[in-house]
N, C-alpha and C positions, 0 to 999 in steps of 0.2 A: 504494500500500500504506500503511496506518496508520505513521507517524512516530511512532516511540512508543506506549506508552499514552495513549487517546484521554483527549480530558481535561472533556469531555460527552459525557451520555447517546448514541448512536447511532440513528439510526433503522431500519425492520425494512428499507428499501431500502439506505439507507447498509450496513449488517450483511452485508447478501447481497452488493450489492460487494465490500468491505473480504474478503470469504471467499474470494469468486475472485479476487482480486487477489493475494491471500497463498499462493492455493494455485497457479497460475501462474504466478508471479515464483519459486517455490520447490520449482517440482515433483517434481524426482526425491526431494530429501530429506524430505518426505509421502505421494509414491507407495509409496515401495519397501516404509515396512514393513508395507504393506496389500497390499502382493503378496506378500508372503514366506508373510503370515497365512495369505489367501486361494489360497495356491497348495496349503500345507501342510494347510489343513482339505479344500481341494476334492480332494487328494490320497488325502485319511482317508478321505473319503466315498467316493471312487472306488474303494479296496480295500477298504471294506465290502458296497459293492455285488457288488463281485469276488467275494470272501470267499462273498455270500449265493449268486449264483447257481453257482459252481463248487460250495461245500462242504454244502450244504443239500439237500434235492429237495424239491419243491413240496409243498403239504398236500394230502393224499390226499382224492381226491373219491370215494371207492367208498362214503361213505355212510355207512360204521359209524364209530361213535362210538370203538371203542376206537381203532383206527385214528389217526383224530385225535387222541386223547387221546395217543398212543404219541408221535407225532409231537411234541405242545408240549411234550412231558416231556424228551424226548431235545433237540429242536434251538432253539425258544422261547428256553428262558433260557442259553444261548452265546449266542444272535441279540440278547438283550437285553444282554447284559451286555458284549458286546465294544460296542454302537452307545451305551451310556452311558461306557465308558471314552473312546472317539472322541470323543462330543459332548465330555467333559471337558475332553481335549486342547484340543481344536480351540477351546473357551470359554476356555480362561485363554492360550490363543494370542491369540485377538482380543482380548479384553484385553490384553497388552502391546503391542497392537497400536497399538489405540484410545489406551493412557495415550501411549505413544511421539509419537505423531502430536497432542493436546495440548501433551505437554512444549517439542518442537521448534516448536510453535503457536506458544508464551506466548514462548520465548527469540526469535523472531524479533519478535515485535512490540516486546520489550521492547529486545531488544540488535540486532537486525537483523542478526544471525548464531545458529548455532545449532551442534550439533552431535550427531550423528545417534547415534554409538557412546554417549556421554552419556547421551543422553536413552534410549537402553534400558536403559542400569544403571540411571539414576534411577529407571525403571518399573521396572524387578525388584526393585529395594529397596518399591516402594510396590507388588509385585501382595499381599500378607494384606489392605491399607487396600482396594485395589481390589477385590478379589474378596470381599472382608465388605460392599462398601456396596456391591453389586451384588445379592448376597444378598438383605440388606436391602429393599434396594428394590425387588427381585423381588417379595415375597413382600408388602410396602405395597401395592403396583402391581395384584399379583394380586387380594389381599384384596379391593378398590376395586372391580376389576372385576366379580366373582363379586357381590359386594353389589348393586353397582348401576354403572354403566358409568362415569356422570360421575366420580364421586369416585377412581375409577380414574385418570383423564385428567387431574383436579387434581392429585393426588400425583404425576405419572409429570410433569408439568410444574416443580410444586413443588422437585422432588431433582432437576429436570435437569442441574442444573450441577457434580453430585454431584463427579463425575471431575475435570472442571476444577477444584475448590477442593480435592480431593484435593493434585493433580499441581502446582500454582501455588504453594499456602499450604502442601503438605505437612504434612497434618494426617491425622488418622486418617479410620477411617468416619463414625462418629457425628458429628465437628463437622464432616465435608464434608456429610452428610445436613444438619446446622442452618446449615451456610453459606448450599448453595443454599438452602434455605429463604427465610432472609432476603436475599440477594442481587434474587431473583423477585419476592417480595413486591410488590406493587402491580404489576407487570409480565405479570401471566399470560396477557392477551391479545397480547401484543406478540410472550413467548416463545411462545406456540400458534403466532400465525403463521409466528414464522420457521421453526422446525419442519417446521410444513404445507409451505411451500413448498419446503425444504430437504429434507422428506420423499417428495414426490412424483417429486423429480428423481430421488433414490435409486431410487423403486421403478421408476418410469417407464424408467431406465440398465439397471438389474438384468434386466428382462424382456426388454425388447432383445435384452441379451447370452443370454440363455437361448436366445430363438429362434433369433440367429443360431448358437449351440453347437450347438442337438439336431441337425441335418446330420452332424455329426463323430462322431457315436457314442458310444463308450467314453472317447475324448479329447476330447470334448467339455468337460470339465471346464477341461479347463486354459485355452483360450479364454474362458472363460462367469468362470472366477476372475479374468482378467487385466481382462478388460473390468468386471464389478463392483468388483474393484481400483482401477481408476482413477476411477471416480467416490465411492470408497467412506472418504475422506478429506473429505468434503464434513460431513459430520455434525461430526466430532471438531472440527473447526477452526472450524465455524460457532459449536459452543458454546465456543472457545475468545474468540472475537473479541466474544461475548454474553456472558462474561462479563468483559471488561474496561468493557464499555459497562455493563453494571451496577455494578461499581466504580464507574465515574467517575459515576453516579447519586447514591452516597454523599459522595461528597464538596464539601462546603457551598458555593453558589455564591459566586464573586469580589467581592466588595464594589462597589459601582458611586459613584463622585466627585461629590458634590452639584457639581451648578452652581451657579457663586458669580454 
């Protein structure tokens, strides 16, 4: 595991170590609060789905229009409005999720202890900075993409370290928006890859876990959260440990002793 903050740049294989090193040497205290997240959103979901098929009945296929019409007027906008309160929930859930699992990231690299109750106050004092530079970058992210794909992919690399310079430097939105910025800077291949590869185990995990859940049914969920759970720490810590290797980027290399 990283002794400290690294004190050179890191490479994108070193990074990927250094991640599962930190996240295995420390696992309950990274795991849990992406179970708690994942059990409670996968929970929301599983009593909406409840909610639709008990409290709803199906959109009438007999053809007429008023019919239908009767239908989205009356059941539609409940169906909508309960699955945006849910999504809400379950969004500033993972959020304290994600900041928590950073916070206790940075404290073990830096003090090689941490502490778990902590580091979710911390993140409750910073979910307005998180959830504004989430926003934020949402809506950067989107713009990009709608426009044209790449400049999408820049930005969305660009702010990636958003959270981390959040939760570390405890700073608002906007200067963890211009941290990462400048942190990545010259970096954007390095940070794609690690991503890439850090991204594909994610999804690669996740589907997995889907398959082996859909057998169980209605409880399916709770399998299918626990198993995305435990892979689902990988993201947050990765950029945690990228960005201390981008710090240590910044700072001027060691003077070297002429030979006399």
């Amino acid at each position: 595991m990283i002794s400290g903050k690294p004190q050179t740049e890191l490479s994108v294989e070193r990074t990927v170590s250094e991640t599962f090193d930190l996240y295995f040497k420390n696992f309950a205290t990274l795991f849990i609060p992406m179970l708690i997240a994942y059990l409670i959103s996968g929970g929301i979901g599983a009593a909406l789905a409840r909610f639709y098929t008990s409290s709803i009945p199906p959109v009438p296929t007999t053809g007429v229009l008023e019919d239908v019409t009767n239908w989205i007027s009356k059941y539609l906008s409940t169906l909508i409005a309960v699955a945006l309160v849910a999504g809400l929930i379950g969004w500033i859930i993972d959020v304290i999720a994600y900041g928590t699992v950073i916070k206790c990231s940075s404290e073990l690299i830096e003090n090689n202890r941490t502490s778990l109750k902590g580091a979710v106050r911390f993140t409750a004092r910073k979910l307005p900075s998180l959830l504004a530079g989430a926003i934020l970058l949402a809506i950067m992210i989107g713009a990009g993409l709608i426009a044209v794909i790449i400049p999408g992919i820049i930005l969305g690399l660009m702010f990636s370290l958003t959270v981390s310079a959040i939760m570390i430097e405890n700073v608002g939105a906007i200067d963890g928006l211009s941290r990462s910025r400048k942190l990545v800077s010259h970096r954007w291949l390095k940070t794609f890859a690690i991503l890439l590869i850090m991204g594909i185990i994610v999804i690669v995990v996740s589907g997995i876990a889907n398959l082996i859940a859909s057998p169980f049914g209605g409880y399916g969920w709770v399998l299918s959260s626990i198993i995305t759970a435990f892979i689902a720490p990988i993201l947050p810590i990765t950029l945690t440990v990228h960005y201390y290797s981008m710090r240590a980027k910044e700072q001027p290399a060691a003077p070297t002793q002429a030979l006399s």
